[in-house]
N, C-alpha and C positions, 0 to 999 in steps of 0.2 A: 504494500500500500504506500502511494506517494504519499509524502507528509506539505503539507500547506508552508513555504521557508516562514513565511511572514505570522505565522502563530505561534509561534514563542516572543517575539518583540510585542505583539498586540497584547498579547497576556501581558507581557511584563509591564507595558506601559498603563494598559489597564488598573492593573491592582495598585502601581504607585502611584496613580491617580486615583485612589479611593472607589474604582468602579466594584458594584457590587457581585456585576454577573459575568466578572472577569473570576474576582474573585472566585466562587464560587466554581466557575470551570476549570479552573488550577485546581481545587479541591478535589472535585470528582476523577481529574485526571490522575492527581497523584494514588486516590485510592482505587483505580483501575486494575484490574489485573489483566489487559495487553498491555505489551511489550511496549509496541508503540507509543500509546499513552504515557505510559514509565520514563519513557525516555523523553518525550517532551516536560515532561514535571518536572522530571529530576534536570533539566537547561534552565526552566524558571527557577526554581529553585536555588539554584548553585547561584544565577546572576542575580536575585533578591537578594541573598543571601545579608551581603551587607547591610540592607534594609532592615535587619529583623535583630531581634535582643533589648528591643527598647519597650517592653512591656512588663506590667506586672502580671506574672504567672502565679494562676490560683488555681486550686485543685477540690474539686469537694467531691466527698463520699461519704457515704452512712446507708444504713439498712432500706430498703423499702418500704413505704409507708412513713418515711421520719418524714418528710415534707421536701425533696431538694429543689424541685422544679418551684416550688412556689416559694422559697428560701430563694432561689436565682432570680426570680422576679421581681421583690421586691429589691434584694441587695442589686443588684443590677439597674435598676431605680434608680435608687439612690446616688450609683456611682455614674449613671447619665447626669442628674440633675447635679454632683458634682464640677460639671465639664468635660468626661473624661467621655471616648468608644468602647462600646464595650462589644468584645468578642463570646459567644457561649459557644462549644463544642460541647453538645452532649450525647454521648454515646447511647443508643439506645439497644434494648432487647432486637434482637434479630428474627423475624420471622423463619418458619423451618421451612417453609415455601419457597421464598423468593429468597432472604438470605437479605433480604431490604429492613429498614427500619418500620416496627412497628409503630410508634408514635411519632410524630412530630411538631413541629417547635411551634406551629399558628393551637395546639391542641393544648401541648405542656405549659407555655408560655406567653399566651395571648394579647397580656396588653405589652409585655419586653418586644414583640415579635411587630410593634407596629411602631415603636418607636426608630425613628431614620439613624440615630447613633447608635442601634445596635446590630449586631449579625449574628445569626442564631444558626446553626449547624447541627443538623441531630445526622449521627453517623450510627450505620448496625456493627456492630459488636463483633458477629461471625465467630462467634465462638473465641475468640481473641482471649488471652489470658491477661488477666491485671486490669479487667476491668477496665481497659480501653481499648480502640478501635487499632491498628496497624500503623495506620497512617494518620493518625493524631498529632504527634509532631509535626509533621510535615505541615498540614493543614493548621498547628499552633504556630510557625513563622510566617505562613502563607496570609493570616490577619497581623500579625507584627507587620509584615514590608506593605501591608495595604492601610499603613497608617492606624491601628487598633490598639489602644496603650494601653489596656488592662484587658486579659483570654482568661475566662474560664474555663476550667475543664471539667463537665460532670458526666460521674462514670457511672457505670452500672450499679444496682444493689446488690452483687452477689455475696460479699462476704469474702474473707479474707484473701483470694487473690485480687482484691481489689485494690490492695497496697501499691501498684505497677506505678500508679498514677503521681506517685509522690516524688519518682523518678525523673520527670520530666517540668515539674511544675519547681517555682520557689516556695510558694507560703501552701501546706498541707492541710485544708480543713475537714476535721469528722461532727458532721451533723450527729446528735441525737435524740430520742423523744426523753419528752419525763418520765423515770424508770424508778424503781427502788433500787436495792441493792442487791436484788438476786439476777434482774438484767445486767447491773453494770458487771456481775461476776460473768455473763456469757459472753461481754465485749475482748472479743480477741486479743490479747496483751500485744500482739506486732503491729496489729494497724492503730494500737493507743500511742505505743512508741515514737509512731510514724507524725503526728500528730503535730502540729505548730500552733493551732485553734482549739479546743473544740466545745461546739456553740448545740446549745442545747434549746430547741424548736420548740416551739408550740408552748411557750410560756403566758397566755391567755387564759380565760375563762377560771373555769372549773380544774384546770392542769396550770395554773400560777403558782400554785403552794408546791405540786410536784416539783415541779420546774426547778424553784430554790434548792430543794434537797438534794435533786440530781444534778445540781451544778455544784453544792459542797461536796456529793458523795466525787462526783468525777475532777475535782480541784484534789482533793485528798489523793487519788488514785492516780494523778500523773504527779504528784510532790514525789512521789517512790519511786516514778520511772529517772533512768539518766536523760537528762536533755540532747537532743540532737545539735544544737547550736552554742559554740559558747559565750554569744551574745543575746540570746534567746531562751527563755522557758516556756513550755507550754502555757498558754492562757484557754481558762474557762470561762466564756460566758454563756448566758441566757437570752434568747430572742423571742418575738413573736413576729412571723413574717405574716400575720393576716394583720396585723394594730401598726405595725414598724417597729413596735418596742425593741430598742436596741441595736438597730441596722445600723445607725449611725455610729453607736462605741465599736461594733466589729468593724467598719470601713477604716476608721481612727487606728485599730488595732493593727488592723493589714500595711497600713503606713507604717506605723512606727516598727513594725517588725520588718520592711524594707529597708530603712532607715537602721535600725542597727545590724542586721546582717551584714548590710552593704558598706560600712563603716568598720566591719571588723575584717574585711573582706572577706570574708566566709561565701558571700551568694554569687561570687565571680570562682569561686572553686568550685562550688556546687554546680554550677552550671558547665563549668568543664569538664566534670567527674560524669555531667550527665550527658553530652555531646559524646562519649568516649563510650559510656556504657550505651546508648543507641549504636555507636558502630558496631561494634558485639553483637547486638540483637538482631540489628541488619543483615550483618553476615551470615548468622544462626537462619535466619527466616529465608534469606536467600536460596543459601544452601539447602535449605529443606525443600523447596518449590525447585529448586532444579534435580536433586532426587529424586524426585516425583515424577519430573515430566522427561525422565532419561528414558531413549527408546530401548536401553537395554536394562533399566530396572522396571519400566513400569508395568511391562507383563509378566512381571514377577509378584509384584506385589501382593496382588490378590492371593495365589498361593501359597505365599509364605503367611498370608496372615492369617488361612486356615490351618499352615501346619500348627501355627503356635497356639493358635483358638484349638485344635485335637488334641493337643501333646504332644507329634508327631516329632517337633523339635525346638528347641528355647528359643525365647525369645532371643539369648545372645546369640545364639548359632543362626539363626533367619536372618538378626540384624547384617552379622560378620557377611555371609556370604552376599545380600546383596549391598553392602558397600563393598565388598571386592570388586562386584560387576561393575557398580560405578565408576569406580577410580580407576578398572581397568585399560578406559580408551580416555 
């Protein structure tokens, strides 16, 4: 397939002029699986490149049902009527049909999704581990160099592979509901760890008084953990995103937690340590997809993956032989 020369400069010029449906085709391009596609992504990409690092990176995760989409609405709010773009990538459940997203952002985020300074992005998951999409990063620079100073990133509610996302973002938030203390004992200790926030939903009504207790009980439970930054300690607070109670002290928070990272340099290592660990994964994901589609493993496949579903042979002896096919030629 001939490629158009002039669609990689139009993209480029596109998205550094703030267009929205530039953007947006770069996006879908990079999460493409032709070849072709890939490769025109990966020219915008490399030439934005220097476009992009100038945002504040935000990550948010918690269970299903704690509120995030409506927590993103209002905090997202907020940070418009600040001054600021804001970017949402939210990773959505994947359909087992199409492998499409099941929800999207006019659905989750209705009045955010009409606001002109925002861009909303719902990507399907595909079974992706870490509770984010592939091509998440790629699509988190691709609103950096289209001018978007603050990207959220909201990831699935699967539960503890959902930590992935902490990797890629600066400031970590774990949303949760009012809980006692026999919930806060089922909260996973690696994604509390992981944790820079964590802001406790639906502080309203009849759940106001919980609210207070599940923000002492989970203040008390990251005082125990070691802190990830040594300019930084976990902070707990309490919100309500249907009143706004408290949107404003978490926006305040997310600053001042830029502001001292960034100050101890800590969030310019962080961000190298995560540019480094993406190549890794790149590699790993590559290689796997070109395993796949080798013409001398892939009608193998199927059969090794009955011998090892029978017995008939280990999984390490299946694995060994067809990577020997692989790397044979």
């Amino acid at each position: 397939m001939t490629r158009d020369p002039d669609a990689a400069p139009d993209l480029i010029a596109g998205i550094r002029n703030g267009d929205r449906r530039s953007l947006a085709r770069a996006i879908t391009l990079a999460e493409s699986t032709r070849a072709d596609h890939r490769e025109l992504a990966d020219e915008v990409l490399e030439t934005l490149l220097p476009d992009t690092g100038r945002s504040r990176r935000i990550g948010i995760s918690g269970p299903p049902g704690v509120g995030k989409s409506t927590f993103i609405e209002a905090f997202g709010t907020h940070i418009i009527d600040r001054g600021h773009r804001l970017a949402v990538l939210a990773i959505d459940p994947s359909s087992r049909r199409t492998g499409g997203s099941i929800l999207g952002d006019k659905t989750r985020m209705a009045e955010l999704s009409h606001r002109e300074e925002a861009f909303i992005r719902p990507s399907p998951g595909r079974g992706h581990l870490g509770g984010v999409a592939r091509r998440t990063r790629e699509a988190m620079l691709l609103c950096e160099a289209a001018g978007f100073d603050v990207v959220i990133i909201e990831t699935i509610g699967v539960g503890q592979s959902e930590v992935a996302v902490a990797d890629m973002v600066d400031l970590f938030t774990l949303l949760v509901s009012p809980a006692g203390g026999d919930e806060l004992q089922g909260i996973k200790r690696g994604i509390m760890e992981l944790a820079d926030l964590v802001v406790v939903n639906k502080a309203d009504g009849d759940l106001a008084a919980a609210a207070g207790r599940s923000r002492a009980d989970h203040a008390a439970a990251v005082h125990l953990l070691r802190p990830r930054w040594q300019a930084w300690a976990t902070e707990v607070m309490a919100c309500s995103a249907l009143t706004g109670l408290g949107i404003e002290e978490i926006w305040d928070a997310v600053g001042r937690f830029i502001d001292a990272v960034s100050a101890s340099g800590e969030l310019a290592e962080a961000r190298s340590r995560q540019a480094t660990a993406w190549l890794w994964s790149e590699i790993s994901d590559t290689l796997i997809d070109r395993f796949r589609a080798d013409p001398g493993v892939a009608p193998m496949l199927a059969e090794a993956e009955a011998a090892v579903a029978t017995g008939r042979h280990t999984p390490t002896h299946a694995a060994r032989m067809l990577l020997d096919r692989f790397t044979a030629h």
